[in-house]
N, C-alpha and C positions, 0 to 999 in steps of 0.2 A: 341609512345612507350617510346620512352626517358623521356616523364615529367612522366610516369609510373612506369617507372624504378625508379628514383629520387623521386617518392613519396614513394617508397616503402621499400627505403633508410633510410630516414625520418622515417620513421615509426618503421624500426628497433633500429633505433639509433636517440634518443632522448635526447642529450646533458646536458639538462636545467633541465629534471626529474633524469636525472642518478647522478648530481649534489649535484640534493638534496638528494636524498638517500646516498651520500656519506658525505654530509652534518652530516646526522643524523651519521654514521660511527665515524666521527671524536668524536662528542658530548661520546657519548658510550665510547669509549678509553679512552676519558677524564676522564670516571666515572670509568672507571677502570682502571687508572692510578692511581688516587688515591687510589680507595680501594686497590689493590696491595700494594701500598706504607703504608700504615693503617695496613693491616695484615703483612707485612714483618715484625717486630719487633719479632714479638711470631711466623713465619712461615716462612719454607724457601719455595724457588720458587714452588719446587713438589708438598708441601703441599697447595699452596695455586693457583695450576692449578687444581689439586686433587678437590678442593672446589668446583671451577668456572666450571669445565663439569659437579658435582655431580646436584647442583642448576640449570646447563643449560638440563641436561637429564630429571631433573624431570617437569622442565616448558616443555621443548621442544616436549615428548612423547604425552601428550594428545592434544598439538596446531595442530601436526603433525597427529593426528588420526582424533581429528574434523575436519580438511579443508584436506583432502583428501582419507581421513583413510588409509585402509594396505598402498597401493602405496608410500604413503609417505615412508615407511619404509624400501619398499624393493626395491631394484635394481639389473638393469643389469652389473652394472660396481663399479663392490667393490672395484677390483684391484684400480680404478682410487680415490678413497673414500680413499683408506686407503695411494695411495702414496703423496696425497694431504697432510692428515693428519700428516702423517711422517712429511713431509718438515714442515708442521706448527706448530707442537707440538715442534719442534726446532727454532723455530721465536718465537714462546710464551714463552718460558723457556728462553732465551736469553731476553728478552721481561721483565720478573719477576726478572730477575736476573739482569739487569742492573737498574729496578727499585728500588733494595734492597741496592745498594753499588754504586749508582751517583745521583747527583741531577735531579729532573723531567726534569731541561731545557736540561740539557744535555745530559737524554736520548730522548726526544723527539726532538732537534736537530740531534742525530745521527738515531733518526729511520726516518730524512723529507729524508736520502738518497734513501727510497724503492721507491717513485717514479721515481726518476731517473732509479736505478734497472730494475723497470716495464716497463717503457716505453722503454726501450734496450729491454725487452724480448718480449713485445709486440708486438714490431718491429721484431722481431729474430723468434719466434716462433708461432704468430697467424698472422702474415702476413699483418698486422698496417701499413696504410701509417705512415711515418713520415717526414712532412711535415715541411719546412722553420721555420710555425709559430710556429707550436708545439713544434718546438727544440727553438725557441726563446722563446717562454714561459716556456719549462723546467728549459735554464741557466738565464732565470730573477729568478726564484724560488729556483733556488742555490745560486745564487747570493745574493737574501736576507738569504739565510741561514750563507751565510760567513759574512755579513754584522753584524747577530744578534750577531754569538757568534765569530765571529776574528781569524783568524788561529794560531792556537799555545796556546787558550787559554782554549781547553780539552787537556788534558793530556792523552796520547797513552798510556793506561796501559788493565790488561786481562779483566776487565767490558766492556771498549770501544770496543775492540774487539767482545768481545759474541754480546754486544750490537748487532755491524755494521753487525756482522754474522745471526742477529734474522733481520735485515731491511733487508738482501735480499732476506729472507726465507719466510720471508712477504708477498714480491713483486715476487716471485715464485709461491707461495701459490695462490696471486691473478689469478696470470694468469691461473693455472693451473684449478681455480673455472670459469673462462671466459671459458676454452675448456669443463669444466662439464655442465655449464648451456644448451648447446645445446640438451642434451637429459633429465639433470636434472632439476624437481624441485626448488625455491631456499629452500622451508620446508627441501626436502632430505636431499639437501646438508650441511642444521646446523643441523639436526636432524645427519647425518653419523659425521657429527666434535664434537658434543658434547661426544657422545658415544663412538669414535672411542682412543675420547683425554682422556675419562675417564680412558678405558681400558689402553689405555699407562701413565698414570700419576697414576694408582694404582699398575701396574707393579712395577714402579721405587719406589713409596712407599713399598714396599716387602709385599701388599696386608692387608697392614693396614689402615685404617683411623683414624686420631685422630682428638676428639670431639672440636671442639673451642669453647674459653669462652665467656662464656653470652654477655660480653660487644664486641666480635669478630662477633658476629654472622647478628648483621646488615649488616656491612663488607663484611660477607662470600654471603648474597643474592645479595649488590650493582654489587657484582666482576660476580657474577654469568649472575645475567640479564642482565648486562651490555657488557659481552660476547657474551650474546645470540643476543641482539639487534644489537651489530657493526657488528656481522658479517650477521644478516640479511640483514642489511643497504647493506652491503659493496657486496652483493651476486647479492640483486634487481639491484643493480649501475649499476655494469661488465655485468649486464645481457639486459640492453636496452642501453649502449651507450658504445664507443670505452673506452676500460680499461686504453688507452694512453691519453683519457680526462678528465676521472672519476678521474684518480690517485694522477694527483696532489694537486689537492683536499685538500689533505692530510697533505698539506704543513700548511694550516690554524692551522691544532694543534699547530703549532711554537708560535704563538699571543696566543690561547687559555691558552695554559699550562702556557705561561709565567704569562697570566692575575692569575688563579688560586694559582701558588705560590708564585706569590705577596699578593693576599688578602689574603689566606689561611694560608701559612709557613713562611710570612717577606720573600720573596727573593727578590732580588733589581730589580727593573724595569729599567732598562737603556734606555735611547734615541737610543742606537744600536739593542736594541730589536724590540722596537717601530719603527724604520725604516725598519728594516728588513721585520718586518710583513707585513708594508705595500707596500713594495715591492712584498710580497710574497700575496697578499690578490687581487694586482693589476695583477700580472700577471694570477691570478687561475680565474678573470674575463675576461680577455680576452683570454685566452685558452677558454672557455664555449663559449662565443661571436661570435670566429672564427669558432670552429666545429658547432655555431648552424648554420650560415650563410652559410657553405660548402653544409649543408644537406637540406637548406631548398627549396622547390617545385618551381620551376621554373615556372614564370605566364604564362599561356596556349595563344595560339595565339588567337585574335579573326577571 
């Protein structure tokens, strides 16, 4: 009964697949990191969350009908759809807007605090062990966060704020898509966030759209599909392995971004980056390591 139990553990929660799917999450952000940063010059944030549900509703509607048809669509729990969406349409708008008025590193340094975030609420509200190692591989992964960018060397002004405000709304978000997968879909759940963030990002545009130019509109699909993909990524993740393994994960954008605005924008690579990360790259492998060795099947007696 016990190696039964412990196999069926295992089988829920699958460490090393949910990795990679968060894996692909990070990649995705990246792409929409920059495309954000690309359209903000000629778009302020509304306008260019406005874009990214327009482009995600219209892939997402017919992905959503072919692999499951109506069901995808509709649900028993809106309420839960739409208070999701709330919290994240305030992490993406904080999200766009500290991309438009700070440097990539340093909004992607203040959004590696969602993990942290996560992992307190996963603990708090789905009932997450939180285990010795786990909290040791959280504060190695802050750790290199203070290491990359040195304390006192972002400046506390109101982007850092919105910023820090969209990492927790993040990592809110997360969890709250961890208590939906139980009865939803993961199509539902991008299929109700694309739509959902439409409708509230054309609200706040006063129910206008305005056309981008020719040379915007590569921009306008990368930001688009690039939404729809992290949050696929990031839905499968929470949905086969504990959100408090998946999460930190997430820390890898720290090396990511920095490599991209190094080769892409001239921004200076420092040796405090490059340590950081790999502080932060060492500890996201033995977070996976530990939880897969906790879950894996116990050899049967002969």
């Amino acid at each position: 009964m016990l190696t039964t139990a412990v196999s069926q553990e295992a089988k829920q929660n699958r460490p090393v697949l949910g990795a990679l799917w968060m894996l692909g999450t990070v990649l995705s952000f990246a792409l929409m990191q920059v495309s954000g940063r690309e359209l903000s010059g000629a778009h302020d944030a509304v306008a260019v969350m406005l874009y990214r549900s327009l482009v995600g509703v219209a892939l997402m509607l017919p992905i959503a009908l072919a692999f499951g048809g109506v069901k995808n669509v509709v649900t028993g729990r809106p309420l839960g759809h739409l208070m999701r969406n709330i919290v994240h349409f305030i992490g993406q708008y904080g999200w766009f807007y500290g991309v438009a008025h700070l440097a990539l590193a340093t909004v992607t340094t203040l959004n590696l605090m969602m993990p942290i975030f996560g992992v307190v609420l996963a603990v708090a509200f789905l009932r997450e062990r939180l285990t010795l190692a786990r909290l040791a591989v959280i504060l190695c992964g802050f750790v290199g966060v203070l290491i990359a960018v040195r304390p006192g060397v972002i400046p506390f002004e109101t982007a850092t704020a919105i910023t820090l405000l969209a990492s927790f709304c993040y990592a809110a978000s997360i969890i709250m898509v961890k208590a939906l997968t139980s009865t939803e879909p993961t199509l539902r759940i991008v299929f109700y966030m694309m739509a959902m963030q439409f409708g509230l990002a054309f609200v706040l545009a006063g129910g206008h759209i305005a056309l981008p130019e020719t040379a915007d509109i590569p921009w306008v699909i990368f930001v688009g599909m690039s939404g729809l993909t992290a949050h696929f990524c990031m839905t499968k993740a929470v949905s086969i392995a504990d959100a408090s393994v998946v999460m930190p994960i997430t820390f890898l954008s720290l090396p990511t971004m920095a490599m991209i605005g190094f080769v892409f924008y001239g921004e200076n690579l420092d040796p405090y980056t490059l340590g950081g990360g790999v502080l932060i790259i060492g500890a996201t492998y033995l977070n996976i390591f530990w939880s897969r060795r906790r879950v894996a099947p116990a050899p049967q007696a002969s």
